[in-house]
C-alpha positions as CSV (number, residue, x, y, z in Angstrom):
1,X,70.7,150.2,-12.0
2,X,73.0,149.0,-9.1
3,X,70.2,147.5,-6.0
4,X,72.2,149.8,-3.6
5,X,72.0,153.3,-5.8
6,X,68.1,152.7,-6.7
7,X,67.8,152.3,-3.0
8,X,69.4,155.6,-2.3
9,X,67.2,157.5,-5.2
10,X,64.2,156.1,-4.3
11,X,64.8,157.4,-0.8
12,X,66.2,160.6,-1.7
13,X,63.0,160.9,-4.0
14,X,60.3,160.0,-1.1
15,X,62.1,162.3,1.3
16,X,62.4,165.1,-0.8
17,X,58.6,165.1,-1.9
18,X,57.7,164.3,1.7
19,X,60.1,166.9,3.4
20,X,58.9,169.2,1.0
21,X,55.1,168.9,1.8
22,X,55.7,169.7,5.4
23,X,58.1,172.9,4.5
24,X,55.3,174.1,2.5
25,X,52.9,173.4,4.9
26,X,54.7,175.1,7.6
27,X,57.1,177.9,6.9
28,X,55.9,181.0,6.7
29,X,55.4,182.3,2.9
30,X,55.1,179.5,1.1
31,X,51.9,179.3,-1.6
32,X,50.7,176.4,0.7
33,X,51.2,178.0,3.9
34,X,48.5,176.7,6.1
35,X,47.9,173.3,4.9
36,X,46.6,170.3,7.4
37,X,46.5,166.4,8.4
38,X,45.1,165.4,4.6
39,X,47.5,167.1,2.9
40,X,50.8,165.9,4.3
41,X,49.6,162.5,4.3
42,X,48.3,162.5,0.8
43,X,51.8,164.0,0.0
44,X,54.0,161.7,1.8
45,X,51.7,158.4,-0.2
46,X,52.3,159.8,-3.0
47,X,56.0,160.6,-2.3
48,X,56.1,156.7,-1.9
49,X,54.5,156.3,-5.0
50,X,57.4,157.9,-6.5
51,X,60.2,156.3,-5.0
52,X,58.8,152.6,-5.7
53,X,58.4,153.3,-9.4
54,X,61.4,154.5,-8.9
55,X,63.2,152.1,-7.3
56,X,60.7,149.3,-7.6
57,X,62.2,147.5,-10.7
58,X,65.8,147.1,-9.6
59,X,66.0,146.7,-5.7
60,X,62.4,146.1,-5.0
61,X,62.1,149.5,-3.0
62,X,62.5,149.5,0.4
63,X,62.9,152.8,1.1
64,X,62.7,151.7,4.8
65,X,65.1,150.0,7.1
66,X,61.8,148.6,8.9
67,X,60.8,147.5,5.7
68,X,64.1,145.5,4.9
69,X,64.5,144.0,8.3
70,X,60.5,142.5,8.1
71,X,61.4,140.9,4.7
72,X,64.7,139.4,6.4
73,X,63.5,137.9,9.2
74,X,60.9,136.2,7.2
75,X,63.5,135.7,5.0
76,X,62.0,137.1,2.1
77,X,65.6,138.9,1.8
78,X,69.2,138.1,2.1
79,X,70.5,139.4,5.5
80,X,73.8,140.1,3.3
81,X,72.3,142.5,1.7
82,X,70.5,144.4,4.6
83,X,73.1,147.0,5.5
84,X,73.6,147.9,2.0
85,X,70.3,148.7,1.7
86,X,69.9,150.3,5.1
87,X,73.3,152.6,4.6
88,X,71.5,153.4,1.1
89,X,68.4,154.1,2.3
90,X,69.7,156.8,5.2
91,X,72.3,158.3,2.6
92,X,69.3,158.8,0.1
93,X,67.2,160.6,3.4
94,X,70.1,162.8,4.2
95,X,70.2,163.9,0.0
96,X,66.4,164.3,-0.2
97,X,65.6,166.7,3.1
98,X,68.9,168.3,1.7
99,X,67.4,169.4,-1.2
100,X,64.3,170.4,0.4
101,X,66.0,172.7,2.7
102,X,68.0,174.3,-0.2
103,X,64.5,174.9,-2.6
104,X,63.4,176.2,0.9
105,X,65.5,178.2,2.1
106,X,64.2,181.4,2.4
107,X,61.1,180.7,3.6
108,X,63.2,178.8,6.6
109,X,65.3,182.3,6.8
110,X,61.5,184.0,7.3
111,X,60.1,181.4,9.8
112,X,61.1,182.2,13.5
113,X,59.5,179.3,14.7
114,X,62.4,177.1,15.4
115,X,59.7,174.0,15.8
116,X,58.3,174.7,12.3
117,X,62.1,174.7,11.2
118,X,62.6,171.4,12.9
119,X,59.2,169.6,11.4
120,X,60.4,168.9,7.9
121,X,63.0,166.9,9.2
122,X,61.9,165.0,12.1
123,X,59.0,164.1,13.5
124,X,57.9,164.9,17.1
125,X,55.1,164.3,19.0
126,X,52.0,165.8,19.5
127,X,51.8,165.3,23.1
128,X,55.4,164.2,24.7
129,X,54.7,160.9,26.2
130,X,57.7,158.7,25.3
131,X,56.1,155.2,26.1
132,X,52.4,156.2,24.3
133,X,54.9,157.9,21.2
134,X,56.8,154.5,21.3
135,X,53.6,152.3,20.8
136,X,52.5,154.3,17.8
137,X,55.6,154.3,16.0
138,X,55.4,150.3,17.1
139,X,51.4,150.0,15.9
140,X,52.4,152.0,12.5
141,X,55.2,150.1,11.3
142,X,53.5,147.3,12.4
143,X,50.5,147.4,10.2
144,X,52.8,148.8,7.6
145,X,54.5,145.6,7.5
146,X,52.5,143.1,8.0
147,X,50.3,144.5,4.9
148,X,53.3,143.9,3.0
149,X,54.6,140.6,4.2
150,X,51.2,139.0,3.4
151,X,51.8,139.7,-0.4
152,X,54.3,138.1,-2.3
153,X,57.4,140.0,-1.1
154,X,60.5,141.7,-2.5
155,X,62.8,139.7,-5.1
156,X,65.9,141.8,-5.9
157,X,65.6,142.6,-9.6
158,X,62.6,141.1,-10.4
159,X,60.2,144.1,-11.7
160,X,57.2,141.9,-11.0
161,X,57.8,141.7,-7.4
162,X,57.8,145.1,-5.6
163,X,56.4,145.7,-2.3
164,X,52.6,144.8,-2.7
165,X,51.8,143.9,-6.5
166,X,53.8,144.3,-9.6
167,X,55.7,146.8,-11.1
168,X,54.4,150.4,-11.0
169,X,51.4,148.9,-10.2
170,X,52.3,147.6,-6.8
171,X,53.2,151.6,-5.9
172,X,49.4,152.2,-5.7
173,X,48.5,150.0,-3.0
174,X,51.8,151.1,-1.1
175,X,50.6,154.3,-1.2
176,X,47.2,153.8,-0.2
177,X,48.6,151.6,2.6
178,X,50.9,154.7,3.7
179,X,47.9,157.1,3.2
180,X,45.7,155.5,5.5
181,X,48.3,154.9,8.3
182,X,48.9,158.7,8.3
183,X,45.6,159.7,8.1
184,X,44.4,157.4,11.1
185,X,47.4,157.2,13.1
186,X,49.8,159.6,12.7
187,X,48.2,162.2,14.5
188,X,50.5,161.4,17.6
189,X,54.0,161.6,16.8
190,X,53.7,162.2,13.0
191,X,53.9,158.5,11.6
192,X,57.9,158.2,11.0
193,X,57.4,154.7,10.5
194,X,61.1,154.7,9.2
195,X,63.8,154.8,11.0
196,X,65.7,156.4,7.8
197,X,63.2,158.6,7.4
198,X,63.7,160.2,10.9
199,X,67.7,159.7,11.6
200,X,69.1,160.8,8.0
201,X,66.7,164.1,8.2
202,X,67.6,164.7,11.8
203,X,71.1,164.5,11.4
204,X,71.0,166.9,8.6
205,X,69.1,169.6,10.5
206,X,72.3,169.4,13.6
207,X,74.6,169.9,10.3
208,X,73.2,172.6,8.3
209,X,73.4,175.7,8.7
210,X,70.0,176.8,9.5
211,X,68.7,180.1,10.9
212,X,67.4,180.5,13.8
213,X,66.7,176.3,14.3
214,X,67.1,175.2,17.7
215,X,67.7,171.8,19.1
216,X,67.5,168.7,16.9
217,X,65.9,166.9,19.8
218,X,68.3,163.7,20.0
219,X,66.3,162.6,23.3
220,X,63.3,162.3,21.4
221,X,64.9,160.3,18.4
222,X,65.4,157.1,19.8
223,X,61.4,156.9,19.5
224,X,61.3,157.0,15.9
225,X,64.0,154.6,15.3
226,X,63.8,152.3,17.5
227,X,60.0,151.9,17.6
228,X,59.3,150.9,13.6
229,X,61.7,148.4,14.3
230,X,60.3,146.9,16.9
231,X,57.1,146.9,15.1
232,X,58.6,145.6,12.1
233,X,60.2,142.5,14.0
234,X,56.3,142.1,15.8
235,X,54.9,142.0,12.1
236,X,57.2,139.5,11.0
237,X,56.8,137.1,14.1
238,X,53.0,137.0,13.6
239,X,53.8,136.3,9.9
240,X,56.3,133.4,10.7
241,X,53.4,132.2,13.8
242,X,50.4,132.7,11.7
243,X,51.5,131.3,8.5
244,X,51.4,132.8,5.0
């Protein structure tokens, strides 16, 4: 499979499963109307689980523009391949919470929450404090990456060598590693943790036509993108400081 295309499934994949949690978590209707903290995260780990078997054996799954920038600026990846994989990444979002809002549908035409709308496809924060909701994207990408720049790295093609372990192996520990973030600290602004994640999806929800959704909240985006960038670039300068 192409680097670029496994890229863009493997996103598409994690966003759809991970979109998908929080629909059915939130809109009104759904079988698993209701649902809490555990169960979004333990979705959205295993949602990576799937994209990195996935994607795993033929671009070393990314799946995150944070995650591709860490590797780089280590230089565990070719820079000439970066916005390739970044372009990939955020086409794949904008497929995945696509889909999810189509198998949805209805039960977004039967929520009058427009905030519940607006959930599955970007994150927001708890409590609105843009410099506190800035440090924990920064803290969450951060330990994100620098879990995954102490193990061996990514080598394009080279099934052995996906993020943390190797092969469909190496999805487990990701997922754990995304599991536990959530569970102990994305109960601020909702662990984006990828800018990809957050832009592709958020774009999509000021496109489609949705009933009844509100604003898309551009003012708060910035957050979310910016932040797991900055934490991925912090990650990677301990890395290069500390030594591997």
């Amino acid at each position: 499979m192409n680097i670029y295309l496994a890229e863009l499934i493997g996103t598409g994949l994690l966003i759809l499963l991970g979109s998908g949690v929080v629909a059915n978590m939130l809109l009104s209707k759904t079988k698993g109307y209701g649902g809490g903290i555990m169960e979004i995260s333990t979705a959205w780990a295993l949602a990576v689980f799937v994209g990195v078997v996935v994607a795993g054996p033929y671009s070393g799954a990314h799946l995150n523009p944070a995650v591709t920038l860490g590797l780089a600026l280590t230089g565990q990846f070719d820079w000439a391949l970066a916005p390739g994989y970044i372009i990939a990444q955020v086409l794949g979002a904008m497929i995945g919470v696509g889909i999810a809002w189509l198998f949805y549908k209805d039960h977004y035409d039967a929520t009058d929450d427009a905030g519940l709308k607006a959930a599955p496809f970007g994150t927001s924060p708890a409590i609105r404090n843009l410099p506190l909701n800035f440090f924990s994207e920064v803290i969450g990408t951060f330990v994100l990456l620098l879990v995954i720049l102490y193990n061996d790295g990514v080598e394009i093609g080279d099934m052995d060598s996906t993020p943390i372990g190797m092969g469909s192996l190496g999805a487990i520990p990701v997922a754990f590693l995304v599991w536990v973030i959530g569970l102990s600290l994305g109960g601020t602004t909702g662990y984006a943790i990828n800018p990809a994640r957050d832009f592709g999806p958020r774009l999509m929800h000021a496109i489609l036509p949705i009933k009844g959704k509100g604003s898309s909240d551009w003012g708060y985006a910035w957050v979310p993108i910016l932040g797991p960038c900055v934490g991925a670039a912090l990650a990677a300068g301990l890395f290069l400081v500390a030594g591997s």
